[in-house]
C-alpha positions as CSV (number, residue, x, y, z in Angstrom):
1,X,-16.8,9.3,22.7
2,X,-17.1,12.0,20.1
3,X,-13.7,13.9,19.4
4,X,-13.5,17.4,17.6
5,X,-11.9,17.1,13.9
6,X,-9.6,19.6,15.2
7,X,-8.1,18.2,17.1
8,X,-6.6,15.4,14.8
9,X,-3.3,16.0,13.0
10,X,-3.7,17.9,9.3
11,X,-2.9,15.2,7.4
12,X,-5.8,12.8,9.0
13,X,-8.0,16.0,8.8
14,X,-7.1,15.7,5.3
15,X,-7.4,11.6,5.2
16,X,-10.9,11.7,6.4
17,X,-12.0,14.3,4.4
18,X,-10.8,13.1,0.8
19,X,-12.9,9.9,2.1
20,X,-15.8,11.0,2.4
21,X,-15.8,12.1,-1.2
22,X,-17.5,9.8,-3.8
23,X,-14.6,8.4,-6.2
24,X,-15.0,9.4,-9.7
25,X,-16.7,6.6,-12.2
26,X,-15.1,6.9,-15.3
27,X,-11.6,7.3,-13.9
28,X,-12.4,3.6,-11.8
29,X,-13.1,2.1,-15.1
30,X,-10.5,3.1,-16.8
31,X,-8.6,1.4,-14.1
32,X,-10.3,-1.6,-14.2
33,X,-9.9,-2.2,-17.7
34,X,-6.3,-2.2,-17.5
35,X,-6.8,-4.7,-14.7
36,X,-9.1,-6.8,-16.6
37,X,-6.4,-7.0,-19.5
38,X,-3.7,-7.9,-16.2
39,X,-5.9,-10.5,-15.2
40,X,-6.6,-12.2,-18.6
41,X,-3.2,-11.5,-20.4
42,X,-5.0,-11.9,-23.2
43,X,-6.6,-9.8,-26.4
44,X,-10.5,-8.4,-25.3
45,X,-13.2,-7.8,-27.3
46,X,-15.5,-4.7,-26.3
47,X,-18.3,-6.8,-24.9
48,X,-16.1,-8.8,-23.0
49,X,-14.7,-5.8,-21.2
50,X,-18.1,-4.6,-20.5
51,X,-19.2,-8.2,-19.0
52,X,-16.4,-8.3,-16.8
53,X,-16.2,-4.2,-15.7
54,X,-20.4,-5.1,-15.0
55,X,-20.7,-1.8,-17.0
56,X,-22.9,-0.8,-19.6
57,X,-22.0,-1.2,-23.3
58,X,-22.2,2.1,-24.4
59,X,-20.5,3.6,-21.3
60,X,-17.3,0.9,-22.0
61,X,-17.3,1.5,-25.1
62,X,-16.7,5.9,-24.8
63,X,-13.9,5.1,-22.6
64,X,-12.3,2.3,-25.3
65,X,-12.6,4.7,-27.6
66,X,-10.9,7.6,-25.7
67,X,-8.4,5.1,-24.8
68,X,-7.2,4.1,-28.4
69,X,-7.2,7.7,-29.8
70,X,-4.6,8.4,-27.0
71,X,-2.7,5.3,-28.3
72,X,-3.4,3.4,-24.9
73,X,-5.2,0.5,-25.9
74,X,-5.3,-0.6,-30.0
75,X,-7.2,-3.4,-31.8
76,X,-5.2,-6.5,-32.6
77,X,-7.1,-8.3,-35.5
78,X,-10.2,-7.7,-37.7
79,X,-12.7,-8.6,-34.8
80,X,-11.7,-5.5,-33.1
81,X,-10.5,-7.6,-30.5
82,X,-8.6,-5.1,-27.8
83,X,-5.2,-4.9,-26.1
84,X,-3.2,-2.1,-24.6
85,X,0.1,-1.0,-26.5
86,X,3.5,-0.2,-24.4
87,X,2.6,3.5,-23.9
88,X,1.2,2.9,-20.3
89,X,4.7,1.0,-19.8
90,X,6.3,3.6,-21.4
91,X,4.8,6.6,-19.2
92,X,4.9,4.4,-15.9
93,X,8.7,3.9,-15.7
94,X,9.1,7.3,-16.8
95,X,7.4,8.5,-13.5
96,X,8.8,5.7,-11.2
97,X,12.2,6.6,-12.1
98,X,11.6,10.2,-11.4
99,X,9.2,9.3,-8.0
100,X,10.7,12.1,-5.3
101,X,10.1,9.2,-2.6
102,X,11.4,6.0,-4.5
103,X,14.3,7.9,-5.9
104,X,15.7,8.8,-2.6
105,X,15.5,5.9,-0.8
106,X,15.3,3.0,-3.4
107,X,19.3,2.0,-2.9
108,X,19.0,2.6,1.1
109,X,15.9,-0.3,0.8
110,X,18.0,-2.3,-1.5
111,X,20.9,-2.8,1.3
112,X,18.3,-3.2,4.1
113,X,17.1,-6.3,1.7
114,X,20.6,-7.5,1.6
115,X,21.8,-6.9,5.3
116,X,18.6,-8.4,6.5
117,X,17.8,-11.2,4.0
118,X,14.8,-10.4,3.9
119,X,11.6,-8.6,1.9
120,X,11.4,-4.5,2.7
121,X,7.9,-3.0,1.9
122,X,7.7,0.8,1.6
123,X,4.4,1.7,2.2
124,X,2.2,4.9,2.3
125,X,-1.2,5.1,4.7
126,X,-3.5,6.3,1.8
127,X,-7.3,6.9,3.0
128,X,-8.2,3.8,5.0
129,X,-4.9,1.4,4.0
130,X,-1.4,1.0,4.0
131,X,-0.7,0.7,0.2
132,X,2.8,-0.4,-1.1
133,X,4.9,2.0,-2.9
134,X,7.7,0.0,-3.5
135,X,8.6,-4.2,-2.5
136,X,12.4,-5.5,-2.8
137,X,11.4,-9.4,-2.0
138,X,13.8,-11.3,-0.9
139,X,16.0,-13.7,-2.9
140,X,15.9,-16.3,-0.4
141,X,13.1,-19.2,-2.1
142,X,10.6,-19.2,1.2
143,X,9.8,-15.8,1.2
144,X,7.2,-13.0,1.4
145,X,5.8,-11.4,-2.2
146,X,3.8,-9.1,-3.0
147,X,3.7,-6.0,-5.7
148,X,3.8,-2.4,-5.7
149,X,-0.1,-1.2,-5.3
150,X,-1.1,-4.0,-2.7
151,X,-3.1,-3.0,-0.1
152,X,-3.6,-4.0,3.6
153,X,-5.8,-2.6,6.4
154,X,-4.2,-0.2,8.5
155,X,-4.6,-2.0,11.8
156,X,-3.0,-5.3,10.2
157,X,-0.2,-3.7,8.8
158,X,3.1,-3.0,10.7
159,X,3.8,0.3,8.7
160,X,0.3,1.5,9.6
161,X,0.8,0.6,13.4
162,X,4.1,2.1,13.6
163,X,2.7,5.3,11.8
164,X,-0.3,4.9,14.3
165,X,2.0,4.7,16.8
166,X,3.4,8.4,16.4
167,X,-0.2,9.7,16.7
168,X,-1.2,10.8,20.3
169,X,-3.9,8.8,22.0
170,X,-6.9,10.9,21.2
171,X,-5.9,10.8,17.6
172,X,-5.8,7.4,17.7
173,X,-8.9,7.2,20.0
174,X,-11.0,8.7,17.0
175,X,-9.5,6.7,14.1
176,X,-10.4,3.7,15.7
177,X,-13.9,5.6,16.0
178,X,-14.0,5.9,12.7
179,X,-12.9,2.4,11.7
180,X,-13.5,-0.2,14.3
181,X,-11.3,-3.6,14.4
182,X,-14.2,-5.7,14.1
183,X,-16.5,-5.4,11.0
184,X,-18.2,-7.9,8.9
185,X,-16.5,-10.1,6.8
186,X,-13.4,-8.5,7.8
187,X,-9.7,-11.2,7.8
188,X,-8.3,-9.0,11.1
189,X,-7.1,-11.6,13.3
190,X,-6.7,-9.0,16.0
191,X,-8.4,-7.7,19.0
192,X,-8.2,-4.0,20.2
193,X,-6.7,-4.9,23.5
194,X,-3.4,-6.2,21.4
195,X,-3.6,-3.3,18.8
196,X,-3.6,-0.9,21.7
197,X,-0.4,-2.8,23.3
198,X,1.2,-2.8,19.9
199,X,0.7,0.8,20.0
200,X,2.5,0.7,23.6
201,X,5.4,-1.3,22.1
202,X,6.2,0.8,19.2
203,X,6.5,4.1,20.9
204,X,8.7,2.8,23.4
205,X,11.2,1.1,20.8
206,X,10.4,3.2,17.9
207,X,9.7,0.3,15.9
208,X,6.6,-2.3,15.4
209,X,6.9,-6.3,15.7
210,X,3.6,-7.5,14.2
211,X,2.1,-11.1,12.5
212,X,-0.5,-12.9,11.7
213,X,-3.4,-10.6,11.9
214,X,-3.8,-11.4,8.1
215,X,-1.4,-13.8,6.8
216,X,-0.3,-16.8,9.1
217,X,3.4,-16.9,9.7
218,X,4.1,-14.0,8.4
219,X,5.4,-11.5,10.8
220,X,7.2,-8.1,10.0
221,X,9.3,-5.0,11.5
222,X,8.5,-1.8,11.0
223,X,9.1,1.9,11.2
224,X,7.3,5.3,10.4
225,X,9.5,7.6,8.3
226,X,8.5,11.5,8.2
227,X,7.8,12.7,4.8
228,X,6.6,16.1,4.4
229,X,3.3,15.3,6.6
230,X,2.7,12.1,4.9
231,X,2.5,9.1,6.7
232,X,5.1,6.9,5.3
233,X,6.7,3.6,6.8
234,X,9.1,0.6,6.0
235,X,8.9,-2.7,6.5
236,X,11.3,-6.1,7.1
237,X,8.7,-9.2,5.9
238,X,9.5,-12.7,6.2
239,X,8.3,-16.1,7.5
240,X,7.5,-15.7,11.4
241,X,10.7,-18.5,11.6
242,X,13.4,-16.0,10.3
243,X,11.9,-12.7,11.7
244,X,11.0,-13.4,15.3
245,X,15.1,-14.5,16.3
246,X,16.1,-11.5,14.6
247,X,13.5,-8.9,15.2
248,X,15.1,-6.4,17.3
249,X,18.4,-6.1,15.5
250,X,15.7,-5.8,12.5
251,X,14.4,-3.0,14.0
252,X,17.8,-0.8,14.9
253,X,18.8,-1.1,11.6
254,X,15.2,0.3,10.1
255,X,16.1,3.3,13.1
256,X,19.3,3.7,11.8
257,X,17.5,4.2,8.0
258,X,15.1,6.3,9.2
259,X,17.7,8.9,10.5
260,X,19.8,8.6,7.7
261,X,16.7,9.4,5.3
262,X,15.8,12.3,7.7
263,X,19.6,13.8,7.7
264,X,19.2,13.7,3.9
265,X,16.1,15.1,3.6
């Protein structure tokens, strides 16, 4: 069934829209070279980026060269092997600690790591996942990690089915339309019968329980938390052992930090 883009919400109007767009080239390699310099933690010559980016030569090499006039990346020894200074450092903490979102409710997702003992993900639905904004892990040893940027399917993450969850069912209906459970290749332990009773859950609590659809064992608590039209959510995360005993009084307390970020708003 077919279901008129009007009559989605703006924001997953918007969504769909921005994804049908082809992403721009040069700013994905950029990207990727400070990846590729993550990954190797190690000085880069020119054609070694271009191997590993699978670009051409010439078009790595006008994006290098932009790079080090703007003091991003510099050459380390006389055969113009490549590594980026501390300026991208420099300019990143300089807009986390001034992030509108992280700065409001960074110490509120602190004490919800301490009172729970557990991981707290703040995540953001961007285009067709649940990326992390922000992850206070836990300082228990067994516990769940991840970094700031990671990305998980919508319908295998707890902050996208609680965010799902505040959608009405048409809405729903046609993003599932759009991106069915069951593609190829795809880790989604999960069948649309459960996703759909998920859905059920959440509304009636106001908070998801959700696990294993990726990761085995892992299970998590979440809520959606209004933000200016943007779906936002957070998350409890920890082994299925600790969460599952405690996941209801996980979820009143993430109620009780979703209305105090809405009185401060």
């Amino acid at each position: 069934m077919a279901f008129a883009l009007d009559a989605l919400p703006p924001w997953l109007h918007s969504l769909l829209a921005r994804m049908a767009r082809n992403d721009n080239k040069t700013a994905r390699r950029t990207l990727e070279i400070f990846e590729a310099f993550h990954r190797r933690q190690a000085p880069l010559s020119l054609t070694e980026l271009a191997r590993l980016l699978r670009v051409p030569m010439s078009s790595c090499h006008a994006i290098v060269r932009t790079m080090i006039a703007r003091g991003y990346l510099y050459n380390v020894d006389a055969d113009r092997n490549l590594y980026p200074t501390k300026r991208l450092l420099q300019v990143a903490e300089g807009i986390a600690r001034n992030d509108p979102v992280l700065r409001r409710i960074t110490s509120a997702l602190g004490r919800l790591r301490d009172a729970s003992g557990e991981s707290v993900v703040l995540g953001k639905w961007q285009d067709d996942v649940v990326v992390y904004l922000d992850v206070l892990e836990s300082r228990q040893t067994i516990r769940y990690t991840a970094r700031p940027g990671h990305t998980q399917p919508v319908a295998a993450s707890s902050i996208g089915k609680a965010i799902l969850a505040q959608m009405d069912d048409r809405a729903v209906a046609a993003w599932l339309e759009a991106h069915p459970l069951r593609k190829a290749g795809s880790r989604i332990n999960l069948s649309l019968r459960q996703l759909h009773q998920q859905i059920r859950m959440t509304r009636s609590s106001g908070y998801c329980i959700a696990g294993g659809e990726i990761e085995a064992n892992v299970m998590a608590v979440a809520v959606a938390i209004p933000s200016n039209g943007d779906p936002l959510g957070v998350a409890i995360v920890g082994p299925q052992t600790r969460i599952e005993p405690l996941a209801h009084r996980h979820g009143a307390w993430l109620l009780e930090l979703r209305e105090d970020i809405v009185k401060t708003r």
